[in-house]
C-alpha positions in Angstrom: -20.4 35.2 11.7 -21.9 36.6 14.5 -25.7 36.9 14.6 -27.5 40.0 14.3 -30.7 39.8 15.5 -33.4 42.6 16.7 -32.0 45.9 17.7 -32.7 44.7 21.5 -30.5 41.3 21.2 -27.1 41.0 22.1 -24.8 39.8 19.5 -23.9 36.2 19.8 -20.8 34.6 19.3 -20.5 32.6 16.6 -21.8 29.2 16.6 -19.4 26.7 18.2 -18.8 22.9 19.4 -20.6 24.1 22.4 -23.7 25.2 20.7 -23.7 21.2 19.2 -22.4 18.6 22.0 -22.8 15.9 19.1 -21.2 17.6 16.9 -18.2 18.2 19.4 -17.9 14.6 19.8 -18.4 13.4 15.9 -15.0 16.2 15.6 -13.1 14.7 18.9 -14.1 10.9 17.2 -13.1 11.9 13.8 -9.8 13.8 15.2 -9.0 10.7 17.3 -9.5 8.3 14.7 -7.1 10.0 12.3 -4.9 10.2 15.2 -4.8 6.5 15.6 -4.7 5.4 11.9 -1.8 7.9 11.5 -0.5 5.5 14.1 -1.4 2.4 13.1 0.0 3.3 9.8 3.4 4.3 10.8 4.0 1.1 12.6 2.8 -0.9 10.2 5.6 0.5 8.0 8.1 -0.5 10.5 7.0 -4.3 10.4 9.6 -7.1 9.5 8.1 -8.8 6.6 10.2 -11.7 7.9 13.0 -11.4 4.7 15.6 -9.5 4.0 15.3 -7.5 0.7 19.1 -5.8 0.5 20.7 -7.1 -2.9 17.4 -9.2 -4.2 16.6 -8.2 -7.7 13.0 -8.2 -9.2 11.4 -8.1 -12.0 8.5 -9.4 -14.2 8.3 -10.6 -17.9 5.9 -11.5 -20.3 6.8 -14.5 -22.7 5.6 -15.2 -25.9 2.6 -17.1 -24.7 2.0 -18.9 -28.0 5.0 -21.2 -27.2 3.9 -21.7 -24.5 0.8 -23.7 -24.8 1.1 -26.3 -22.1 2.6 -26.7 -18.7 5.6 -28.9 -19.9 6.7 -26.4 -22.4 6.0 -23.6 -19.8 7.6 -25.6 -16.8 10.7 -26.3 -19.2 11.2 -22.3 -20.1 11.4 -21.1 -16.5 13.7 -24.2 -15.5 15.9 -23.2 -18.4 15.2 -19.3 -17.8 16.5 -19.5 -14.4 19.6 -21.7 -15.3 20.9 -18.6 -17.8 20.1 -16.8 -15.3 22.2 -18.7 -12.4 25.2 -18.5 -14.9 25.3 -14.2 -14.3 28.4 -13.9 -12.7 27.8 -12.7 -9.1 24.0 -14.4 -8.9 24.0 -16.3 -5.7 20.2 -17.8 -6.0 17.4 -17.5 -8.4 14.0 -18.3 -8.0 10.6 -18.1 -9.7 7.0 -16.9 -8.3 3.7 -15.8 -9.4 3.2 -12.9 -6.7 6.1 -11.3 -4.8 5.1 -11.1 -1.2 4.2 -7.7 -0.4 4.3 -6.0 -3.3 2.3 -3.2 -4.6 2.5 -3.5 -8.3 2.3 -7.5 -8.7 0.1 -7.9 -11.8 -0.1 -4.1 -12.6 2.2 -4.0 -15.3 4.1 -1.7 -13.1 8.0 -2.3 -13.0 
């Protein structure tokens, strides 16, 4: 608080963004900024990845990678991995990737 100097001073207030113009504007930069990434953020949220996600299904698996020692033998695995999987009943399309657009735990190991 307040300063207490010689018996003849008056008390001051306590020190203040007035006291420190630079440091009044490094608080109304700082304030503003968070402001505007708040902002920037929110709206970003509410961007149309360009897709619609309502009844896709995904999920990531780990094969035995000693059978699968070339490209052939890998490329034949996911062609027949996505056939059993075309035969589900109600499975309208099937596809394979290495990344899923837009996802957060791509390559994690988080499902």
């Amino acid at each position: 608080m307040f300063n207490q100097g010689r018996s003849g001073d008056a008390a001051r207030l306590p020190v203040c963004a007035s006291d420190h113009p630079a440091g009044a504007r490094l608080l109304a930069g700082l304030v503003i900024g968070s402001a505007l990434l708040v902002q920037s953020f929110q709206r970003l949220r509410n961007v149309d990845p360009g897709y619609d996600t309502a009844d896709i299904y995904t999920f990531q698996f780990a094969p035995d990678q000693e059978r699968l020692r070339d490209g052939p033998t890998s490329g034949r695995f996911h062609l027949d991995f996505m056939d059993r999987l075309r035969a589900l009943p109600g499975v309208t399309a099937v596809g394979v990737v290495n990344n899923i657009p837009l996802d957060e735990g791509t390559g994690s190991g988080d499902s």
